[in-house]
Wavefront OBJ file of the C-alpha trace (Angstrom):
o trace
v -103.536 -20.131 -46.831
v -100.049 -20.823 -46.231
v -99.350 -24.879 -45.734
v -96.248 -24.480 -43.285
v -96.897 -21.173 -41.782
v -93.577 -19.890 -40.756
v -92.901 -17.385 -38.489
v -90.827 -14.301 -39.881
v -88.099 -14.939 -37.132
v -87.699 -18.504 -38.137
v -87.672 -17.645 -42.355
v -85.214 -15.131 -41.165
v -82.841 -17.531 -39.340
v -83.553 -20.163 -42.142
v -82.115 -17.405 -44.689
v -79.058 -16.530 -42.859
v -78.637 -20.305 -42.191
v -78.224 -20.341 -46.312
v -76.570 -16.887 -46.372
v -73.417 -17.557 -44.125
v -73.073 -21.255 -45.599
v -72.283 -18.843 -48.852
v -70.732 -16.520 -47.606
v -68.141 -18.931 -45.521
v -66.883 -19.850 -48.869
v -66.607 -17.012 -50.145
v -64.560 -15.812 -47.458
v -62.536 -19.067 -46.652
v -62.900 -22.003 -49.268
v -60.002 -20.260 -51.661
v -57.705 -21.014 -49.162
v -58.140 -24.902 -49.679
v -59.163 -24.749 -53.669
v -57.657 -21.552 -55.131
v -54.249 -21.946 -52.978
v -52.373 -22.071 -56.153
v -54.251 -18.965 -58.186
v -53.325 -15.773 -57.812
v -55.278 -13.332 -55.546
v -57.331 -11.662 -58.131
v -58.920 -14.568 -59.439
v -59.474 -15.911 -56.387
v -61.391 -12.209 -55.172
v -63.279 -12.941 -58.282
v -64.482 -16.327 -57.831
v -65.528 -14.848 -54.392
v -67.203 -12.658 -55.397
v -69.363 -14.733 -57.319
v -70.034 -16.570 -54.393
v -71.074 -14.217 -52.271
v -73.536 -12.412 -54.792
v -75.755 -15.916 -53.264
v -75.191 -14.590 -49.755
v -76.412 -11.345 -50.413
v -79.448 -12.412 -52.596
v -80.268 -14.350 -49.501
v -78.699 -12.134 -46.636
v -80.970 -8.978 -47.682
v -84.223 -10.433 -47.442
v -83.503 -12.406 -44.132
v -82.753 -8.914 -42.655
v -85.378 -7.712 -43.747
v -87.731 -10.046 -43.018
v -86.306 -10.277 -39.252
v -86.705 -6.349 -38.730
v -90.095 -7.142 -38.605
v -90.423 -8.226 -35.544
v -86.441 -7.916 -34.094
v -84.155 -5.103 -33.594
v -80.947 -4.408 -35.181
v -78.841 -5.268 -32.520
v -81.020 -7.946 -32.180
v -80.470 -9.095 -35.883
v -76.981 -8.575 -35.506
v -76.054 -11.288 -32.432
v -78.537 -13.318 -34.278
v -76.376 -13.215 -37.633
v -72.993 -13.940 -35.092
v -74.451 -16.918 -33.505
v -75.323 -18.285 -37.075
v -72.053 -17.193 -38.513
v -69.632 -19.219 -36.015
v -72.581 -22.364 -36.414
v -71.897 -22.349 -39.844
v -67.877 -21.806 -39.308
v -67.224 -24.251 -37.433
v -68.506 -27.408 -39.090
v -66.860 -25.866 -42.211
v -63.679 -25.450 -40.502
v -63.573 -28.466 -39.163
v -64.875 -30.918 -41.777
v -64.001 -28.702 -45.037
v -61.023 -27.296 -44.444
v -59.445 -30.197 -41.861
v -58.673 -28.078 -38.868
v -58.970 -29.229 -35.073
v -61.570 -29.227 -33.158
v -60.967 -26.951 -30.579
v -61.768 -25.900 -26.869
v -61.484 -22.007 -27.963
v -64.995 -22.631 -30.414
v -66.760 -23.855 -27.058
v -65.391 -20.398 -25.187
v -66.084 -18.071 -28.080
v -69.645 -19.908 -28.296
v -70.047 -18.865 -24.662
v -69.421 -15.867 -24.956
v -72.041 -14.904 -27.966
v -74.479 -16.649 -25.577
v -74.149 -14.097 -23.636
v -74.167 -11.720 -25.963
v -77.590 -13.241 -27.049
v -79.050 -12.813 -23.528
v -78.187 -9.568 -23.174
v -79.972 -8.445 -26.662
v -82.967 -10.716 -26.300
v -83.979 -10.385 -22.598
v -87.186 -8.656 -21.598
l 1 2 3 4 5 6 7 8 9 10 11 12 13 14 15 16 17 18 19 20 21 22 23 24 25 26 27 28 29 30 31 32 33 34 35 36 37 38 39 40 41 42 43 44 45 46 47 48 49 50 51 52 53 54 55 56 57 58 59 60 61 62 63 64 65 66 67 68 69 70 71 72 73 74 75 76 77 78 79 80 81 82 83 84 85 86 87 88 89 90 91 92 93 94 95 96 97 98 99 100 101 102 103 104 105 106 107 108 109 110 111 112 113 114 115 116 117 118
């Protein structure tokens, strides 16, 4: 008997929650620490970060596609993704606050309605 059952949805969104976190640095964070380095060591370092997405990124999906689509997965990772981005964006790597997060945020809510309605 589990002691916090957990739905497969929400361990999936809980996972990708993890997943992007590594995976933003991986992608981003060598601008800001690795400025100096040259490109290859920064792809390396990278890549060592986002062997953590991955080992978390693979089960969430597959997890989810028990009970969601692909498509449905999909806008799910997206919405997660630019959650994740934009605190990092603005807090880690200092940039504005901006209106454009707000529209682009919009408009993956509508993407989300139009996977997930009935």
């Amino acid at each position: 008997m589990k002691l916090f059952p957990v739905s497969p949805v929400c361990q999936s969104v809980l996972l990708l929650v993890c997943s992007n976190v590594f995976m933003t640095f991986a992608w981003y964070a060598h601008l800001r620490n690795l400025a100096g380095r040259k490109w290859i060591i920064a792809a390396l370092i990278s890549w060592g970060v986002a062997l953590f997405e991955y080992l978390l990124q693979v089960p969430a999906n597959r997890i989810g596609y028990t009970q969601l689509s692909l498509p449905q997965l999909k806008i799910m990772q997206e919405v997660i993704a630019l959650s994740v981005f934009v605190p990092f964006s603005v807090f880690y790597m200092h940039q504005p606050l901006k209106l454009d997060y707000l529209w682009a945020g919009l408009c993956i809510l509508g993407a989300v309605y139009f996977m997930f309605k009935p």
